[in-house]
C-alpha positions in Angstrom: -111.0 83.3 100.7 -109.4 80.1 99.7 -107.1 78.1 102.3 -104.6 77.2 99.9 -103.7 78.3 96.4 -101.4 76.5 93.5 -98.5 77.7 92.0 -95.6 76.9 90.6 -92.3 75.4 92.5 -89.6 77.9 94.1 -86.5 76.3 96.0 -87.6 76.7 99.2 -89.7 74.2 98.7 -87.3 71.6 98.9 -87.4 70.4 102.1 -91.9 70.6 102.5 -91.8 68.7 99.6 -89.4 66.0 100.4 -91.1 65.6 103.5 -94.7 65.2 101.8 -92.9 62.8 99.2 -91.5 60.6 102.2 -95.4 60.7 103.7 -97.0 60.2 100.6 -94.8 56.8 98.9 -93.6 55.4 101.9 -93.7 51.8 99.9 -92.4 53.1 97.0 -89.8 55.2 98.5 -88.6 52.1 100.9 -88.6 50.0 97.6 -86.5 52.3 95.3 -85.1 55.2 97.9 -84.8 58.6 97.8 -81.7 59.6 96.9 -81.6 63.3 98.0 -78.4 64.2 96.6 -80.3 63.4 93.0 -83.7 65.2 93.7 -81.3 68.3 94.3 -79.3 67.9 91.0 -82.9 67.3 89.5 -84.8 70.7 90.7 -80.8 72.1 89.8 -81.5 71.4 86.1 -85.3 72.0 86.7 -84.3 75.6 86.9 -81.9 75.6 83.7 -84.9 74.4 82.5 -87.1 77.1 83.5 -85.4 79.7 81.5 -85.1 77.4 78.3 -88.4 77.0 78.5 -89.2 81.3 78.9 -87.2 81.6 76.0 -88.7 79.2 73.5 -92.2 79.1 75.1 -92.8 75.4 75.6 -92.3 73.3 78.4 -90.4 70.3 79.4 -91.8 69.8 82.7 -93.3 72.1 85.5 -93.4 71.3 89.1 -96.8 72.8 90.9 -96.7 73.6 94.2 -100.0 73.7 96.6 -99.6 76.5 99.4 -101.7 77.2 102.5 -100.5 79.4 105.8 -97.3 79.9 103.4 -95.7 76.4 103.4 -96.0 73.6 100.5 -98.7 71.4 101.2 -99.3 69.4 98.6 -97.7 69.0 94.5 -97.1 67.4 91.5 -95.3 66.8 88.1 -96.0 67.2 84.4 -94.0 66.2 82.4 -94.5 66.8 78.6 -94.1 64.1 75.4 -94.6 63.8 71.8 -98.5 64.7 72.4 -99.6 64.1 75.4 -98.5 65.2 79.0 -98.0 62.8 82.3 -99.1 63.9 85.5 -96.8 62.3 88.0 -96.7 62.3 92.0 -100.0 63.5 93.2 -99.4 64.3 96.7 -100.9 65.9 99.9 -99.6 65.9 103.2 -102.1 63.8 105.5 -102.8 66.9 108.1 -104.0 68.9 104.7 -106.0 66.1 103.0 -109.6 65.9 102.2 -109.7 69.7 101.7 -109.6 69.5 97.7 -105.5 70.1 97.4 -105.6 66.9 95.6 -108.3 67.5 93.3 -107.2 71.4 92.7 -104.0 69.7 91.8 -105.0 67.4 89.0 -107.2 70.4 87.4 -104.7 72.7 87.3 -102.0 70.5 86.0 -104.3 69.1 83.1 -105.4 73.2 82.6 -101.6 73.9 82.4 -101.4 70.7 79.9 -103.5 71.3 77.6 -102.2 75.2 77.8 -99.2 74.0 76.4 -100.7 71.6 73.4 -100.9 68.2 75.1 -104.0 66.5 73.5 -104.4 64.4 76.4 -103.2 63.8 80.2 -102.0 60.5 81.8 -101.4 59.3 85.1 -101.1 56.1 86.9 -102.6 55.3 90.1 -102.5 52.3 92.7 -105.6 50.0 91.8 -106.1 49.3 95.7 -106.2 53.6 96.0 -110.3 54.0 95.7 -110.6 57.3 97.1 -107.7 58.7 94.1 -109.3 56.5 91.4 -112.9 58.6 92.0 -111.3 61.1 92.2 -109.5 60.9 88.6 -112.9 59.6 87.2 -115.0 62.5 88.9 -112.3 64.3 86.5 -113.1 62.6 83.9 -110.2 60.4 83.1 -110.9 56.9 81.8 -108.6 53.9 82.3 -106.8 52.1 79.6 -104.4 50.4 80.7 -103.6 48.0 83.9 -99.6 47.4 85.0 -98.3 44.4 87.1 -95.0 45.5 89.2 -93.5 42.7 90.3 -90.1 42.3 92.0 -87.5 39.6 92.5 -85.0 39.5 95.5 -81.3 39.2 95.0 -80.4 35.9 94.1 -78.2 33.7 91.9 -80.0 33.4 88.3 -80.4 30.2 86.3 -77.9 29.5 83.5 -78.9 31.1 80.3 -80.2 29.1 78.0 -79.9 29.4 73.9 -82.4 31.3 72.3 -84.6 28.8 69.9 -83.3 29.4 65.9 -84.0 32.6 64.3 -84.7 35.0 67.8 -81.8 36.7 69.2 -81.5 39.9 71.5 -79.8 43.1 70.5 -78.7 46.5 71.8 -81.2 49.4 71.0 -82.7 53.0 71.9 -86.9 53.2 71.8 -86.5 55.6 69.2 -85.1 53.3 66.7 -86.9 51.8 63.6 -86.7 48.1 64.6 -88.0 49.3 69.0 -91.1 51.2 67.4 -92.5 47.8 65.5 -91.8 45.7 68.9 -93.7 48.2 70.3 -96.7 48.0 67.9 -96.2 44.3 68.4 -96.4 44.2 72.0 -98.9 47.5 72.8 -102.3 47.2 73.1 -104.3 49.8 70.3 -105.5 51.7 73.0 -102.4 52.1 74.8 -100.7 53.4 71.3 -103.3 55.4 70.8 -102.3 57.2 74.5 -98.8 56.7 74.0 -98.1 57.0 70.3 -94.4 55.9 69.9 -91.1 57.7 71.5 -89.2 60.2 69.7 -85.4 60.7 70.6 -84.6 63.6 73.5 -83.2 67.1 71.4 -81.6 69.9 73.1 -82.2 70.7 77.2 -84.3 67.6 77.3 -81.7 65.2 76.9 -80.7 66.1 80.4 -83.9 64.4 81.4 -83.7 61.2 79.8 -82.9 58.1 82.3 -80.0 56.5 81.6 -80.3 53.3 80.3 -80.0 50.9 78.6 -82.6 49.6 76.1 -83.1 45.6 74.6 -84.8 44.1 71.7 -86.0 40.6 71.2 -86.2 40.0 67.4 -87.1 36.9 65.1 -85.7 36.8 61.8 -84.6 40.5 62.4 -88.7 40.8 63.1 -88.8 42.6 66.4 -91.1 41.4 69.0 -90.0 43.1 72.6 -88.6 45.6 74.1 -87.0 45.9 77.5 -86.0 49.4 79.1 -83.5 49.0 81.7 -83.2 52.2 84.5 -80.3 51.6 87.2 -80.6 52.3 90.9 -80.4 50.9 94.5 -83.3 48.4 92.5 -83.1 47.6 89.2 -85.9 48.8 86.9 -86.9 46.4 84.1 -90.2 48.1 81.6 -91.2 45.1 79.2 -93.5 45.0 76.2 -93.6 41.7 74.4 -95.9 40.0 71.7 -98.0 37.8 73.3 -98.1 35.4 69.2 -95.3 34.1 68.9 -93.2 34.0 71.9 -93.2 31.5 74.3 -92.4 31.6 77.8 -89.4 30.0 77.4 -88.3 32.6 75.1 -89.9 35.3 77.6 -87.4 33.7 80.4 -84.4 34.5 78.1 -85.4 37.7 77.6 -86.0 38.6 81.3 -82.5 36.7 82.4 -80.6 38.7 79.7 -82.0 41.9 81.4 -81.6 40.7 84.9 -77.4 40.3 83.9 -77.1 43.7 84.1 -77.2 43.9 87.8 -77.2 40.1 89.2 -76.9 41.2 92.6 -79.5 43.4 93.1 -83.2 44.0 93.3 -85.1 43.9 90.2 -88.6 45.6 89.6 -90.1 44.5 86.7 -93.0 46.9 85.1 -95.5 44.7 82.9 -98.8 45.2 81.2 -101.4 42.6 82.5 -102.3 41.1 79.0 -98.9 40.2 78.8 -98.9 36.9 80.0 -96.1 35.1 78.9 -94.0 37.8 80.8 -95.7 37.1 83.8 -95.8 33.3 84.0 -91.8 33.6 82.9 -91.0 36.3 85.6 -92.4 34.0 88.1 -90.6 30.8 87.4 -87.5 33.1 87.4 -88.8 34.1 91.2 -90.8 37.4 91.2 -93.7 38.2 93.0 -96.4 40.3 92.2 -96.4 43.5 95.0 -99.2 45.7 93.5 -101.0 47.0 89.8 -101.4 50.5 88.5 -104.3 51.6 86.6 -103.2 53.9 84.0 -105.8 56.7 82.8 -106.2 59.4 80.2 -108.0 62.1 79.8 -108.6 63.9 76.1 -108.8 67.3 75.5 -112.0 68.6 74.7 
């Protein structure tokens, strides 16, 4: 007889599960927080969601629970897009690890993915986390893409500086016409190939799109970034940018414009690592690189 099984979420769960989240991303969580009042308001809507998703037969997102001696031991997330489905928050608590929970975990979300028409599964990982990048590849997920994070402490910004003729930075939503060519500007093939490009939230799922607020950096109305900004107790900055024509100078403007939203705080700034003039431009403007992802997919057979 198995020691644990997998199902889905229930609400008494809440509290195992905060607990593994707190000993799973203790760096992460002392980065960003955990706010609990939100992770209640979250699983709150999670359930709403539940019963959209019984009636119309396709999910948003499911929660998976691992159980053994009749406690949570172990979860994750998927969460599902235009085509594909992201597997988020892999976690075990330490006294369970090393039994397969993790690796039961993965298989039976990516089952419960491709149930549900995802032609392929994502997930990030830490690129110092060995034993969970085996693991993926024992699985059969290949990496495509590496991420820089890198994050700048509260502190006074320099004085903007005018953007060089013809480049200017407007207000925008990823959906948008002019956000989807920035995107296949800045995007390496095979991460549009994983990704594709957004479509906007309809129905229940606009309860679970961020707020935020979105930038694009265009020349001669041709656009060549994007910035997604997500607010918290650090602020969240994900930038694509063309690597041809835009210089580092230009890249500063475009990270200092973002910044502006919250001066005072923490920023995190999510990058690609073959976007260099990000990089060299977040540095001068005093962030420092704290870790890199590995991003993987796996494509349904």
């Amino acid at each position: 007889m198995a020691e644990f099984r997998i199902r889905e979420f229930r609400g008494r769960d809440i509290p195992k599960i905060l607990e593994i989240a707190r000993l799973s991303f203790a760096d992460e969580i002392g980065l960003l927080g955990l706010d609990t009042a939100q992770v209640g308001k979250m699983l709150f809507h999670y359930g709403l969601l539940l019963l959209a998703q019984r009636l119309r037969r396709k999910p948003r997102f499911k929660f998976l629970v691992a159980e053994a001696k009749g406690k949570a031991v172990g979860g994750t997330m998927i969460r599902w897009e235009k085509d594909f489905a992201y597997i988020a928050a892999v976690m075990v608590h330490p006294e369970f690890r090393r039994r397969g929970i993790g690796r039961a975990l993965v298989s039976e979300a990516v089952k419960v993915a491709f149930e549900y028409g995802a032609k392929k599964a994502v997930l990030h990982v830490r690129e110092d986390n060995l034993p969970a990048q085996n693991l993926y590849l024992s699985l059969d997920f290949q990496p495509f893409e590496t991420r820089v994070n890198l994050l700048r402490e509260a502190s006074p910004l320099p004085q903007e500086k005018p953007l060089p003729p013809g480049f200017q930075i407007v207000k925008s939503a990823p959906w948008e016409e002019r956000a989807q060519k920035a995107l296949r500007a800045s995007r390496s093939p095979e991460a549009l190939e994983v990704y594709g490009l957004p479509q906007p939230p309809r129905g229940i799922n606009r309860l679970f799109s961020s707020p935020r607020k979105v930038l694009a950096l265009l020349r001669n109305e041709d656009p060549l970034g994007l910035m997604s900004l997500y607010p918290g107790k650090v602020l969240q900055l994900r930038v694509h940018l063309a690597q041809e024509g835009v210089s580092e100078e230009v890249a500063q403007a475009f990270l200092i414009r973002g910044l502006r939203a919250a001066p005072r705080r923490k920023a995190l700034l999510l990058v690609n690592l073959e976007t260099a003039n990000v990089i060299k431009a977040a540095k001068r403007l005093g962030f420092q690189e704290i870790g890199r992802d590995l991003g993987m997919v796996l494509w349904r057979a």
